[in-house]
C-alpha positions in Angstrom: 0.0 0.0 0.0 1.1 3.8 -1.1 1.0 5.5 2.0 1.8 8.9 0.5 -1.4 8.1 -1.6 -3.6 6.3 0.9 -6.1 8.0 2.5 -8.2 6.8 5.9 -11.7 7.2 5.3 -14.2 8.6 7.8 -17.4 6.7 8.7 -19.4 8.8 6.8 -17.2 8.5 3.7 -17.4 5.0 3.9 -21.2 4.7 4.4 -21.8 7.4 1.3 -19.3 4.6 -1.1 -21.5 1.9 0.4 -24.8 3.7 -0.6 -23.6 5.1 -3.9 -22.5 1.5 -5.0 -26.2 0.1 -4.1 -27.5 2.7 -6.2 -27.4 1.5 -9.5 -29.4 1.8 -12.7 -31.4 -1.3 -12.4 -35.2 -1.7 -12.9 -36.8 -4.2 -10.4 -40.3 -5.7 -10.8 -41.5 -7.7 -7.7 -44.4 -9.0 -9.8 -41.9 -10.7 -12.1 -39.2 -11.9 -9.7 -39.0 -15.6 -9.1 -37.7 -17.7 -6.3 -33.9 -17.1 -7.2 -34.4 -13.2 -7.6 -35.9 -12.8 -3.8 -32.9 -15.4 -2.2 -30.6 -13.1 -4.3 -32.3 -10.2 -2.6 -31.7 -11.4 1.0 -28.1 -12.9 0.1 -27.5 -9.1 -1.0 -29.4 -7.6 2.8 -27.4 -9.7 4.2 -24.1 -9.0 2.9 -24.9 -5.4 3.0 -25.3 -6.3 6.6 -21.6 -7.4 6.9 -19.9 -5.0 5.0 -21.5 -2.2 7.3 -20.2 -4.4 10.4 -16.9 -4.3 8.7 -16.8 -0.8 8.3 -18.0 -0.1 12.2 -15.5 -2.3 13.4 -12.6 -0.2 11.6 -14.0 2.8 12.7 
């Protein structure tokens, strides 16, 4: 790691990259989703869980 590069990131820096990488372009219809779109969906809550662990824990 570049130290003279690296940069510490506060906890609200961190939570804005976490929120500005779930916001993505994507259209959604729950009417259309099937059994392996809503276990994806709950895969994704829950990893979103971790990585915001992850980031508290640092802080």
């Amino acid at each position: 790691m570049d130290r003279e590069n690296s940069k510490i990131f506060s906890k609200t820096e961190k939570m804005k990259m976490l929120y500005e990488a779930k916001a993505e372009d994507v259209e959604f219809s729950a009417a259309e989703a099937d059994q392996d779109d809503i276990e994806a969906m709950d895969r994704s809550r829950e990893a979103d869980k971790r990585q915001l662990g992850e980031i508290m824990k640092k802080e």
